[in-house]
DSSP file (Angstrom, degrees, kcal/mol; ACC not computed):
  #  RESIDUE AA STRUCTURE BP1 BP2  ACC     N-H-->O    O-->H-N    N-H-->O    O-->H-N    TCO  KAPPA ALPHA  PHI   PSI    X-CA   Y-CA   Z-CA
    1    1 A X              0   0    0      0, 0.0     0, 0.0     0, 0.0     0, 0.0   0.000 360.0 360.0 360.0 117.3  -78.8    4.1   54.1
    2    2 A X        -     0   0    0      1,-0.1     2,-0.4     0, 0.0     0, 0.0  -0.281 360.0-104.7 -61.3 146.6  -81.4    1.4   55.1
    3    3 A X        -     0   0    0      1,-0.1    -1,-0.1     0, 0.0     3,-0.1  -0.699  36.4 -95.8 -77.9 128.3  -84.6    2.7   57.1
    4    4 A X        -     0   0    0     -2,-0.4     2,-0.2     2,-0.1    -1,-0.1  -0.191  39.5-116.3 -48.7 145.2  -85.0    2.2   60.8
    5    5 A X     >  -     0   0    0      1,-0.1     4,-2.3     4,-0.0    -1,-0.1  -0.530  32.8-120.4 -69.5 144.6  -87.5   -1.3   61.4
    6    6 A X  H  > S+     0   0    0      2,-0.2     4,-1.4    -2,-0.2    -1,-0.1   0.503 118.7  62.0 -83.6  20.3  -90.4    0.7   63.2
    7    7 A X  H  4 S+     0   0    0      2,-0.1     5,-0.4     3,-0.1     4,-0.3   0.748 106.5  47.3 -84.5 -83.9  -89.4   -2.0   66.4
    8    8 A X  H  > S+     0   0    0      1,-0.2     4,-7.0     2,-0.1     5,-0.3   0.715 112.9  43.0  -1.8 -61.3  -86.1   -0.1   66.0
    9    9 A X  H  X S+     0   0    0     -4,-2.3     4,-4.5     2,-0.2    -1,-0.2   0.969 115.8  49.3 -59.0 -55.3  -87.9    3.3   66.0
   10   10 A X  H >X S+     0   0    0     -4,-1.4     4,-1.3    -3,-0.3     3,-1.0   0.795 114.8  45.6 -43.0 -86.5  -90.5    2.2   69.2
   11   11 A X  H 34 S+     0   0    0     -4,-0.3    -1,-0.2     1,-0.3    -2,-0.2   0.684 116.7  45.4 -24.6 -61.1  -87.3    0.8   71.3
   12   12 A X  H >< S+     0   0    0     -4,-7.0     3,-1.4    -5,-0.4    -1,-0.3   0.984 119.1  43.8 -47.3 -46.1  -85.2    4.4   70.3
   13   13 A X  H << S+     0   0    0     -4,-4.5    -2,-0.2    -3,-1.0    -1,-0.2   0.888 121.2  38.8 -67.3 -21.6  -88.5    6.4   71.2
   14   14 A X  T 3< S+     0   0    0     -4,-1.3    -1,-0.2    -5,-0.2    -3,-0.1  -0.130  81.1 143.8-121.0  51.3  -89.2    4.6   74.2
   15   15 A X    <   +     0   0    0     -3,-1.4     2,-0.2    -5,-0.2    -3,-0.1  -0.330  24.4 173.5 -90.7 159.6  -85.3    4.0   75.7
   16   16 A X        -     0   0    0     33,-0.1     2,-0.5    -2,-0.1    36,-0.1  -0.888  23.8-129.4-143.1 156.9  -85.2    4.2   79.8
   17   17 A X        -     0   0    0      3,-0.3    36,-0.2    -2,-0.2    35,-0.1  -0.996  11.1-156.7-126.1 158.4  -82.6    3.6   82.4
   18   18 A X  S    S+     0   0    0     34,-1.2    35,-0.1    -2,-0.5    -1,-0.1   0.544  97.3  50.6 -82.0 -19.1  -82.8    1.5   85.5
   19   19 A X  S    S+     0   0    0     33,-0.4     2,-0.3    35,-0.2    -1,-0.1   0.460 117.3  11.8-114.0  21.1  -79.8    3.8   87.0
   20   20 A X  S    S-     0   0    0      1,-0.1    -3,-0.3     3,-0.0    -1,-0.1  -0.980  73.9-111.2-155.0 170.6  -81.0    7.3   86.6
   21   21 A X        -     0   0    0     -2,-0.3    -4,-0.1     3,-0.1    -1,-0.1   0.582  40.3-135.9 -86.9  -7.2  -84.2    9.2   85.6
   22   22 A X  S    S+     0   0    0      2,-0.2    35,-0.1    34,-0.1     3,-0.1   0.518  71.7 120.6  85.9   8.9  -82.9   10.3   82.5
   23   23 A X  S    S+     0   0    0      1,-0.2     2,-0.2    33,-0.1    -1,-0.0   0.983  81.9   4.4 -83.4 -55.4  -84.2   13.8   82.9
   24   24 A X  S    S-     0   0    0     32,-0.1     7,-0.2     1,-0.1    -2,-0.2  -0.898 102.7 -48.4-132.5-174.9  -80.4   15.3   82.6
   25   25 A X     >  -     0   0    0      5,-2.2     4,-3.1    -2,-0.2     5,-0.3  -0.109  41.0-141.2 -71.9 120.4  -77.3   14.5   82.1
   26   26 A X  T  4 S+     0   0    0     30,-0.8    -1,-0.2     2,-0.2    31,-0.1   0.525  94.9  20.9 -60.6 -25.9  -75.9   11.5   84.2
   27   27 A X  T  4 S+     0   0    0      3,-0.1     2,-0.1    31,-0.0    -1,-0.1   0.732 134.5  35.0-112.7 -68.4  -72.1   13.0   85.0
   28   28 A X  T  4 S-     0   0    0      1,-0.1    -2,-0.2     2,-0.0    -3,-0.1   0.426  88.4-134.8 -89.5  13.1  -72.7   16.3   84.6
   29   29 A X     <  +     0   0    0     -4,-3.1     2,-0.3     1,-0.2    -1,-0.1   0.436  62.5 131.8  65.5  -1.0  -76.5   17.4   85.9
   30   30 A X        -     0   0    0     -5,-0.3    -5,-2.2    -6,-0.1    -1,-0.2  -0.572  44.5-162.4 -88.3 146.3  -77.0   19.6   82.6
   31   31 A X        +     0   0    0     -2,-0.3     2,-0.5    -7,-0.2     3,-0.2  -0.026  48.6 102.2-115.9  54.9  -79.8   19.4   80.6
   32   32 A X  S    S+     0   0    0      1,-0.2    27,-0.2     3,-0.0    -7,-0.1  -0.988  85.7   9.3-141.3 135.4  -79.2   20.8   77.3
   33   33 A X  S    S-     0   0    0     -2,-0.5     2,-0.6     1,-0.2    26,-0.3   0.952  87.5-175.1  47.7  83.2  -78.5   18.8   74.0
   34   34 A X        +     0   0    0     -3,-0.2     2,-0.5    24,-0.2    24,-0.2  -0.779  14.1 168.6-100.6 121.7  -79.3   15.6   75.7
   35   35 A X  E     -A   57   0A   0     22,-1.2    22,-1.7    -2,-0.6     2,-0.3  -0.987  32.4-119.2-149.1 174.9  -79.0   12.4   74.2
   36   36 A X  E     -A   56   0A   0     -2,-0.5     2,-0.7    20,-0.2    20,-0.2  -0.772  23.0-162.4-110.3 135.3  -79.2    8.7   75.4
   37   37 A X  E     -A   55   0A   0     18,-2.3    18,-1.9    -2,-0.3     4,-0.0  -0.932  21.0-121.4-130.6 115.4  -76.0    6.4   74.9
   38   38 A X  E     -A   54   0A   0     -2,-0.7    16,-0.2    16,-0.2     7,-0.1  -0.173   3.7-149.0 -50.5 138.6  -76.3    2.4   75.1
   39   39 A X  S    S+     0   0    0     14,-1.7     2,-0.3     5,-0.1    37,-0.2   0.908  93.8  49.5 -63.1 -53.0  -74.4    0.6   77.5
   40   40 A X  S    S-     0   0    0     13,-0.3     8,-0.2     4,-0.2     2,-0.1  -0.718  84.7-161.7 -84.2 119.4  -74.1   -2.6   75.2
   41   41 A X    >   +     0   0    0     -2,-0.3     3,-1.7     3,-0.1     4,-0.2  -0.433  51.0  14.8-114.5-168.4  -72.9   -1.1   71.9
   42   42 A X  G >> S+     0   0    0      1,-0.3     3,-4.2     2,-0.2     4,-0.5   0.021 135.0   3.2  39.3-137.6  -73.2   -3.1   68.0
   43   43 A X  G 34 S+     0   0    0      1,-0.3     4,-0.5     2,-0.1    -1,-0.3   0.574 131.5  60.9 -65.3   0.7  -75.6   -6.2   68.0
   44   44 A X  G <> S+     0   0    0     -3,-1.7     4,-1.7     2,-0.1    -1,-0.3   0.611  76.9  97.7-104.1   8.1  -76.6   -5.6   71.8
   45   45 A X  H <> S+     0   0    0     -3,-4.2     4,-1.9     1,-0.2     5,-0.3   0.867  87.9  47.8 -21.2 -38.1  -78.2   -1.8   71.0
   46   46 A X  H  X S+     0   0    0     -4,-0.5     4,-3.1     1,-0.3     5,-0.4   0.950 110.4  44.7 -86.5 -51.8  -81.2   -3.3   71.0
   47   47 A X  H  > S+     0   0    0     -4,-0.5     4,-1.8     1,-0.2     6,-0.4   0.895 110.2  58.6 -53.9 -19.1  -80.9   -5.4   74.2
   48   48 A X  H >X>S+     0   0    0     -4,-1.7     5,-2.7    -8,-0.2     4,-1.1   0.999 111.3  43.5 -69.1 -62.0  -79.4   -2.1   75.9
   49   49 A X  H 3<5S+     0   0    0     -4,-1.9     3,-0.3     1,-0.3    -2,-0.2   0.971 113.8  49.0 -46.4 -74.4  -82.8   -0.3   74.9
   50   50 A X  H 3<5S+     0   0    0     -4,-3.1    -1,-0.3    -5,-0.3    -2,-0.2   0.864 117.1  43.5 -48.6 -29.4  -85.0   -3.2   76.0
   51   51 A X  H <<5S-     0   0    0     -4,-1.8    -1,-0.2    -3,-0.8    -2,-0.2   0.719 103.6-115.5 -74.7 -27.9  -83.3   -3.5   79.4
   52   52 A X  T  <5S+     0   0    0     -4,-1.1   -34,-1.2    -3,-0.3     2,-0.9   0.422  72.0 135.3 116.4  -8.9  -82.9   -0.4   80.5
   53   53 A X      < +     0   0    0     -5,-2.7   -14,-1.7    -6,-0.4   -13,-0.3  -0.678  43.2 111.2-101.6 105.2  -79.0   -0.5   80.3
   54   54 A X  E     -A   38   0A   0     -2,-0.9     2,-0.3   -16,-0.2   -16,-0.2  -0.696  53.1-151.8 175.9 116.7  -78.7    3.5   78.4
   55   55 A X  E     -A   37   0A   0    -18,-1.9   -18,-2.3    -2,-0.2     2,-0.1  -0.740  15.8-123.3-102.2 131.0  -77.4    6.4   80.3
   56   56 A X  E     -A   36   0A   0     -2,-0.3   -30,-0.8   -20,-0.2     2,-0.2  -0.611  37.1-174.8 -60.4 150.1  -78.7   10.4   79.3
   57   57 A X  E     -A   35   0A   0    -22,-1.7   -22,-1.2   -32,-0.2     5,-0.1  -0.787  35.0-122.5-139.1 147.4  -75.9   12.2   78.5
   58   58 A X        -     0   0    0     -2,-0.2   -24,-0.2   -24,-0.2   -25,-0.1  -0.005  49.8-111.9 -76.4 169.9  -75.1   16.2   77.6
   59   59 A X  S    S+     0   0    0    -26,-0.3    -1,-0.2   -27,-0.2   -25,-0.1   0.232 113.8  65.9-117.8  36.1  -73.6   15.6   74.1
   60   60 A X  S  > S+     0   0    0      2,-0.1     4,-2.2     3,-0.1     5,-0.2   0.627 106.5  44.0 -94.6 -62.6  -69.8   16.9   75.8
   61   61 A X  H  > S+     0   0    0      1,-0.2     4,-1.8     2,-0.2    -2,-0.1   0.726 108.4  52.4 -87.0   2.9  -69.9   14.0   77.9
   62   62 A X  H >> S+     0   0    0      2,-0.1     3,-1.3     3,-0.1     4,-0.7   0.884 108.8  48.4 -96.8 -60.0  -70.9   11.8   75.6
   63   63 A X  H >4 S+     0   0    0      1,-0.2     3,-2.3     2,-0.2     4,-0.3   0.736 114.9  54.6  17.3 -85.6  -68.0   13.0   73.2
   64   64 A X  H >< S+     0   0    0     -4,-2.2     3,-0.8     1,-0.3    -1,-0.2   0.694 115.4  29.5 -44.2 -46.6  -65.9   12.5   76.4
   65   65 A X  H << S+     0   0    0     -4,-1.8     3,-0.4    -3,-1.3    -1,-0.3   0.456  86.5 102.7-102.6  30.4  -66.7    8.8   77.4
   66   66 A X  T << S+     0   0    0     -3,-2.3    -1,-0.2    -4,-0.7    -2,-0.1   0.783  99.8  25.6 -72.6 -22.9  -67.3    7.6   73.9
   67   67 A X  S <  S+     0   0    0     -3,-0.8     2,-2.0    -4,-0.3    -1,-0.2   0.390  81.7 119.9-143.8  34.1  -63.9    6.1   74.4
   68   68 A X    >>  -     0   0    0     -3,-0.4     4,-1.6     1,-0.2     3,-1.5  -0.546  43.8-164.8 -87.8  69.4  -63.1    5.6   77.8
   69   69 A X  H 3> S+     0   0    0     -2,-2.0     4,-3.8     1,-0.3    -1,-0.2   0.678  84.2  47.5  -3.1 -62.3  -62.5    2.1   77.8
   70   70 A X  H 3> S+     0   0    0      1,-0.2     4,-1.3     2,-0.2    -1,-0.3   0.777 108.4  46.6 -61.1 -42.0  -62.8    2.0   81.2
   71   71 A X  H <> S+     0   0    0     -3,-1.5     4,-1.0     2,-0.2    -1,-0.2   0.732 112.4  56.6 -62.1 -41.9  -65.8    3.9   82.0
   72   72 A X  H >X S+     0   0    0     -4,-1.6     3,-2.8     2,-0.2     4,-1.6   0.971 119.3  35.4 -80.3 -84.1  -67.6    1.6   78.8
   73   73 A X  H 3X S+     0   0    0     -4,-3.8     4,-2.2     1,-0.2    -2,-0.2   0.800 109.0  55.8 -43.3 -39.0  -66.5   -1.6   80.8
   74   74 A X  H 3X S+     0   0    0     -4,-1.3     4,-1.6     2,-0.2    -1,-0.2   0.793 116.4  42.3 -65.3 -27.5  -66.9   -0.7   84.4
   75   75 A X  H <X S+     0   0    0     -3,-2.8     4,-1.4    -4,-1.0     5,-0.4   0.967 107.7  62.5 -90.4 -39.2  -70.9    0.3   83.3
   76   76 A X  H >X S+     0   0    0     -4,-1.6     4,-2.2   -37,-0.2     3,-2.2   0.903 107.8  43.4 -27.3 -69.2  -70.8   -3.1   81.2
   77   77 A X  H 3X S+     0   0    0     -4,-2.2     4,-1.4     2,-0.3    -1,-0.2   0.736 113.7  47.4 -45.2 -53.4  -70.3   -4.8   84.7
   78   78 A X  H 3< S+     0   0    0     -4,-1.6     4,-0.4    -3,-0.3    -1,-0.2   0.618 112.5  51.1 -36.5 -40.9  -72.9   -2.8   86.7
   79   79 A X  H <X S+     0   0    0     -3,-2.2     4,-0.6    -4,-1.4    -2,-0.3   0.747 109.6  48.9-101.9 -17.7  -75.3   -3.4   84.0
   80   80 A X  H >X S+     0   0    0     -4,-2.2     3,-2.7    -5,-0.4     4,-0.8   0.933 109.7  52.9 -62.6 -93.9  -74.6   -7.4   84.0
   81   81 A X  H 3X S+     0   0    0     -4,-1.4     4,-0.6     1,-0.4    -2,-0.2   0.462 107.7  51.3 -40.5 -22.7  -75.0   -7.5   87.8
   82   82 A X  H 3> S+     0   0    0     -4,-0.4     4,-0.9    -2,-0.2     5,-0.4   0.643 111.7  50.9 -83.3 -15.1  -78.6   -5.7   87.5
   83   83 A X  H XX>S+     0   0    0     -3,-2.7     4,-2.2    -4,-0.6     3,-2.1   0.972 112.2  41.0 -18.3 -86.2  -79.4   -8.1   85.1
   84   84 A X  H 3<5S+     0   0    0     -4,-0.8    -2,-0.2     1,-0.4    -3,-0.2   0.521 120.4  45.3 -86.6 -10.8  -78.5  -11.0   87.1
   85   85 A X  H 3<5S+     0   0    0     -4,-0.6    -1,-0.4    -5,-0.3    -2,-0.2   0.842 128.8  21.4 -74.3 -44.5  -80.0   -9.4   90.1
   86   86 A X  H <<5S+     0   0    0     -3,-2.1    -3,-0.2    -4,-0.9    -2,-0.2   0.790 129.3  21.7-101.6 -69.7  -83.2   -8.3   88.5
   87   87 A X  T  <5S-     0   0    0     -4,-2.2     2,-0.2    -5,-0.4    -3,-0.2   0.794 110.9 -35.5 -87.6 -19.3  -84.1  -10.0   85.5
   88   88 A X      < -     0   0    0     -5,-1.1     2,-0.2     3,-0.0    -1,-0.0  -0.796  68.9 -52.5-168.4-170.4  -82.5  -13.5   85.0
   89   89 A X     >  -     0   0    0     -2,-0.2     4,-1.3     1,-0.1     3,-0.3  -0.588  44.0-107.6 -93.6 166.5  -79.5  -15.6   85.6
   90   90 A X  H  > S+     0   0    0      1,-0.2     4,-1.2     2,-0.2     3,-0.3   0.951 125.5  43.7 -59.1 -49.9  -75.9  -15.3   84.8
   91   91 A X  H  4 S+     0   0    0      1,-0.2     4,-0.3     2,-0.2    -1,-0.2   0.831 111.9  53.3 -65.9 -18.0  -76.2  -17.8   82.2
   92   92 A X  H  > S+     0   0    0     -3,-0.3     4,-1.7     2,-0.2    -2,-0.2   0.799 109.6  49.9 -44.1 -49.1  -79.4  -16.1   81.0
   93   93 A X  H >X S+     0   0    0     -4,-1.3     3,-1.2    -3,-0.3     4,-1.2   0.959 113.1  44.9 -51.7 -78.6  -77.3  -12.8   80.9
   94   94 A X  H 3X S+     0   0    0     -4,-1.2     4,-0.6     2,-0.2    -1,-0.2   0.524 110.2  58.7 -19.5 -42.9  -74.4  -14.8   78.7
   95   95 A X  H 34 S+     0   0    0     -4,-0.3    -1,-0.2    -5,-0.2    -2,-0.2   0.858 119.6  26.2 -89.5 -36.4  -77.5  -16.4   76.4
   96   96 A X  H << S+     0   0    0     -4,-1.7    -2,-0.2    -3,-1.2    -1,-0.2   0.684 130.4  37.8-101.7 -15.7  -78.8  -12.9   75.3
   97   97 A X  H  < S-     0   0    0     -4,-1.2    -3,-0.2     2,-0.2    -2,-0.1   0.322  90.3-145.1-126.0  11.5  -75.9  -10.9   75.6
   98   98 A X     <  +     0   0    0     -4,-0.6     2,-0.3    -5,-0.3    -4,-0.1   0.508  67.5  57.8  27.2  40.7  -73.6  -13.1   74.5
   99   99 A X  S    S-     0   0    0     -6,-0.1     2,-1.0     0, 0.0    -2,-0.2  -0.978  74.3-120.0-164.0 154.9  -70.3  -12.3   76.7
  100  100 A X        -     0   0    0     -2,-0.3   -23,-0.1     1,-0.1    -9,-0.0  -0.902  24.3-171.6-112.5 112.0  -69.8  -12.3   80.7
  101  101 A X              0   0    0     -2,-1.0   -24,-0.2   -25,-0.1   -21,-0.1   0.380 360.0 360.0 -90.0  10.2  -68.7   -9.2   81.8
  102  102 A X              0   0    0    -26,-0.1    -1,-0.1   -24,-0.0   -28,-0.0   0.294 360.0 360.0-121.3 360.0  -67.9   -9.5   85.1
C-alpha cells in the first residue's frame, strides 16, 4: 500500500464544507463515528477537499448514500453551481473537474 503524499495528509486533515459546519452529521444531526465523504469521488478527491465540496457524515449514513446514485449526482450539481457561483466559471469548473454536471 503506497503512503499518503503529506499534501494528501494536509488536504484530509484540513477537509471543510461550504454547505454545513461539519460539526455532525449532515442528514441525520448525530455526532458519533463521524467521518467526512467527498462529493467528487476518484481523481477529483483532491479537488472535493480543496473546494470545500465534502459532507460530515455518521458512518450509517454514509453506508447508506455510498450508493445512491441519485443523492451522489444531485450533490454533484449543487456542488458545480457553488463553484460557478463562487469560485470560477462554468468552463473553469469543466477545466479542473473535468465533466459538467449540470
Amino acid at each position: 500500500m503506497k503512503n499518503k503524499t503529506s499534501k494528501l495528509a494536509k488536504l484530509e486533515k484540513n477537509r471543510f464544507s461550504v454547505f454545513h459546519d461539519g460539526k455532525s452529521c449532515y442528514l441525520c444531526g448525530s455526532d458519533y463515528q463521524l467521518t467526512w465523504d467527498e462529493i467528487f469521488k476518484g481523481r477529483n478527491r483532491k479537488n472535493s477537499m480543496r473546494y470545500g465540496f465534502c459532507l460530515r457524515l455518521c458512518l450509517d449514513c454514509h453506508r447508506r448514500i455510498n450508493e445512491d446514485y441519485e443523492y451522489i449526482n444531485n450533490w454533484q450539481r449543487k456542488a458545480q453551481r457553488y463553484f460557478e457561483e463562487n469560485y470560477g466559471s462554468h468552463d473553469e469548473f469543466i477545466k479542473i473537474f473535468y465533466r459538467n454536471y449540470l
